[in-house]
C-alpha positions in Angstrom: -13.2 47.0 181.4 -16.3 46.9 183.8 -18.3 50.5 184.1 -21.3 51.0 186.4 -22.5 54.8 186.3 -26.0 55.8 187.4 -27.6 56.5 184.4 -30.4 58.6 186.2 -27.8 60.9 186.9 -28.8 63.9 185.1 -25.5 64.4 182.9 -25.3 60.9 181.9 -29.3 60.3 181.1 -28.7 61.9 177.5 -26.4 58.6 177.0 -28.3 56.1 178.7 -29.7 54.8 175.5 -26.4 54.7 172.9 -24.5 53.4 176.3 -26.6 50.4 176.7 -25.2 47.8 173.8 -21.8 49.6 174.6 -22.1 48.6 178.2 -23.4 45.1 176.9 -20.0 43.9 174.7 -17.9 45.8 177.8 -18.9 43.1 179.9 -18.3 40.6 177.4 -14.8 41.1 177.4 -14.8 43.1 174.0 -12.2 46.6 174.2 -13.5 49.9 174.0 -12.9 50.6 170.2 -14.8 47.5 169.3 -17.8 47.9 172.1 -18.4 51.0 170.9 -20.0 49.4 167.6 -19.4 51.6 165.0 -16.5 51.6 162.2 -15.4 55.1 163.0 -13.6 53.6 166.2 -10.3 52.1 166.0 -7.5 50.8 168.6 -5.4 53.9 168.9 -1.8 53.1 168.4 1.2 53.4 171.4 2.2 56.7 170.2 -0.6 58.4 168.5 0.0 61.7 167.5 -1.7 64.4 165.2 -5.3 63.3 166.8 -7.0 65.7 165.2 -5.4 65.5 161.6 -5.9 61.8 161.8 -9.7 62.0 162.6 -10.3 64.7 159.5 -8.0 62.4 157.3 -9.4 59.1 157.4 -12.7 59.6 159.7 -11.8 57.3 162.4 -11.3 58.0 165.7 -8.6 56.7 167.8 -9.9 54.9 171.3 -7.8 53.9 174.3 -9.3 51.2 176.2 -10.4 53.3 179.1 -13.3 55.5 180.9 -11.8 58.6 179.1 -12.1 56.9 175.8 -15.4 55.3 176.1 -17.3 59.0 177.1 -15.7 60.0 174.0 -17.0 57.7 172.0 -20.5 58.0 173.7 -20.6 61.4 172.6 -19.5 60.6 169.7 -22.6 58.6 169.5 -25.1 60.6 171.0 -23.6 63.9 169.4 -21.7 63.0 165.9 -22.3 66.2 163.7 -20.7 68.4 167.1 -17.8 66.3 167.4 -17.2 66.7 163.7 -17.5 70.3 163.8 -15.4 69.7 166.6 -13.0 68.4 164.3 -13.1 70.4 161.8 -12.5 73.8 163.4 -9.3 72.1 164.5 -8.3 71.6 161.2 -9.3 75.3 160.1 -8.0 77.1 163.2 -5.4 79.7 162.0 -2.3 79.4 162.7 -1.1 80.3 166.0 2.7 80.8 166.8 5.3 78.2 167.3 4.6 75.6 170.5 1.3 77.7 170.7 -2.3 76.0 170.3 -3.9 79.5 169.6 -7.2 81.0 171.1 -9.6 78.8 168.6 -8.1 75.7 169.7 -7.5 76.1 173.0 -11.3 76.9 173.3 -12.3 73.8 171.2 -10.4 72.0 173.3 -12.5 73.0 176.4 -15.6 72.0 174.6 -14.2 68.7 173.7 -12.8 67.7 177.0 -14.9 70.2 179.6 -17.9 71.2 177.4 -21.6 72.0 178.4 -24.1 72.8 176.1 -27.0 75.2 177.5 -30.3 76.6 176.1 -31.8 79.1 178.6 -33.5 81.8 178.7 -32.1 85.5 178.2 -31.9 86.2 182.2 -30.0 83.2 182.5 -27.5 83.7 179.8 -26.7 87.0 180.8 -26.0 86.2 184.6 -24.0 83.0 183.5 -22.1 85.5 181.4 -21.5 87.8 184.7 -20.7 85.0 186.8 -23.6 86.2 189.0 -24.3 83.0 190.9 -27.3 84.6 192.9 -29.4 85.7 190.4 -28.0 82.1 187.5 -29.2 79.9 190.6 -31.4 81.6 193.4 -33.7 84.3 192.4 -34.4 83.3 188.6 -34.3 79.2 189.5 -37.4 78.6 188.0 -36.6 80.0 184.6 -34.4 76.6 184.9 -37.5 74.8 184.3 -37.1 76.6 180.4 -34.0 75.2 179.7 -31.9 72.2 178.3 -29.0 71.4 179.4 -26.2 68.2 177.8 -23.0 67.9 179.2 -20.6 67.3 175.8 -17.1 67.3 177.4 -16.0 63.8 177.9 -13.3 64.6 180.5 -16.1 66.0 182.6 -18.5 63.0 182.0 -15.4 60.9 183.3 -15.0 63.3 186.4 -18.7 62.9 187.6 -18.1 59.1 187.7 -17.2 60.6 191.4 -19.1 63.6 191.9 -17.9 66.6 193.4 -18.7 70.5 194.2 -15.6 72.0 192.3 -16.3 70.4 189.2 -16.7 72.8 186.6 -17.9 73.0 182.6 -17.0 75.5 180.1 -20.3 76.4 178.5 -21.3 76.9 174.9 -25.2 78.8 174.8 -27.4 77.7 171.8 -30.4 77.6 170.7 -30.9 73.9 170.3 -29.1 71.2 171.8 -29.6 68.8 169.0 -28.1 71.2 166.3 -25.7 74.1 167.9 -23.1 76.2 166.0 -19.9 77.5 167.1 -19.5 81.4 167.1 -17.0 82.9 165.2 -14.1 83.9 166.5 -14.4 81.3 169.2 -11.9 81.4 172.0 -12.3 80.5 175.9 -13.3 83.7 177.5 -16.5 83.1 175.4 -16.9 79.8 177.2 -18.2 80.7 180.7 -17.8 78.6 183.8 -19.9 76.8 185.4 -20.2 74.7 188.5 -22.4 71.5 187.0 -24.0 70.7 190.3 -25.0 73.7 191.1 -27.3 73.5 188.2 -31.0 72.8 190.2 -32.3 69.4 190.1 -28.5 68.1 189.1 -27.3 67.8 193.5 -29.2 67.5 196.0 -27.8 69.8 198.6 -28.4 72.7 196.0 -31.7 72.7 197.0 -30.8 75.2 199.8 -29.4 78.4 199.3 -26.2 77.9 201.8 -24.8 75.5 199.1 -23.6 78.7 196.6 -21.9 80.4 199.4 -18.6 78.3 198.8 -16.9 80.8 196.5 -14.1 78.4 196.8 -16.8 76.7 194.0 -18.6 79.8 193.2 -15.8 82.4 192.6 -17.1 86.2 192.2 -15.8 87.1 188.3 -13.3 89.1 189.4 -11.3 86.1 191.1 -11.8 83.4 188.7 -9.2 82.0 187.1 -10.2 79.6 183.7 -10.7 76.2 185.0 -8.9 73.2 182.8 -10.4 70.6 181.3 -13.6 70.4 184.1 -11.2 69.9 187.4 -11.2 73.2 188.7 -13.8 75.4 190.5 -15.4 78.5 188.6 
């Protein structure tokens, strides 16, 4: 398998440096789990099931050779203590009823495959919270210059291979990017949406104004519905 992203590309700088010897036995001819370089990766069988119980269990990690596969093993990588807190929320999560995920997994699930850490400033926080796209990205854009952004959701990291306006993270705010926490009682309506290039300095067109009048993209609160797993716009 042959991958080519643009590593200047703001949401896949972070990786640039773990990617590089990953990117080197790819074009080799070596498969995913193997180019990855690290023991925790292993060929995931045809029918894999119980993901989760099988990382906790045995601390390896299952890898399909493909894109989706190989962003999560680069965050893997670049992020291991997340995606092993990750894991083991799964594990914890109460129980939820019959052919039902639950609230706490269903959110973890969004950070896993959609997820977007952010350290900002209060102002920002608090209009990413009210959906308030004016004030997150027009009239406080330079407290952007405070904060620190890392897109964790490997879905999403697969999805900008191809950029596009509607694609959307569920955030997670912290206070460092190198060591976050999960809240308690996490579920998704604490995970706000967010439209990743309309983040300034992440697309060029966002540079003007007119490019957060799409509320097919930038939805008012009221009308948003929750996106899945990165596709859909906020």
């Amino acid at each position: 398998m042959r991958l080519d992203p643009d590593w200047r590309a703001p949401w896949f700088a972070p990786y640039r440096d773990v990617a590089a010897p990953v990117l080197a036995r790819l074009a080799a001819g070596q498969p995913v789990a193997d180019a990855l370089g690290d023991p925790r990766f292993e060929p995931a069988g045809p029918r894999m099931t119980g993901y989760e119980q099988h990382v906790a269990a045995t601390g390896r990690v299952p890898t399909r050779d493909n894109a989706h596969d190989l962003f999560n093993g680069l965050v893997w990588l670049r992020c291991p203590a997340f995606k092993a807190t990750l894991n083991r929320a799964h594990i914890s999560a109460p129980p939820a009823a019959p052919g039902r995920r639950g609230a706490v997994r269903d959110a973890l699930t969004l950070l896993d495959e959609s997820g977007l850490l952010l350290a900002a400033p209060p102002v920002l926080r608090q209009a990413l919270r009210e959906q308030d796209w004016p004030a997150l990205f027009i009239t406080q854009r330079e407290l952007w210059h405070d904060a620190r952004v890392l897109v964790v959701g490997h879905a999403l990291l697969e999805k900008l291979l191809t950029p596009r306006a509607g694609l959307c993270a569920r955030v997670l705010l912290v206070d460092d990017l190198e060591a976050p926490s999960l809240p308690a009682g996490l579920t998704p309506a604490a995970l706000p949406p967010l439209p990743v290039l309309g983040i300034p300095g992440w697309w060029p067109a966002n540079a003007s104004p007119a490019f957060y009048a799409n509320e097919q993209v930038f939805r008012p609160k009221r009308l948003a519905s929750s996106p899945a797993l990165g596709g859909r716009a906020c």
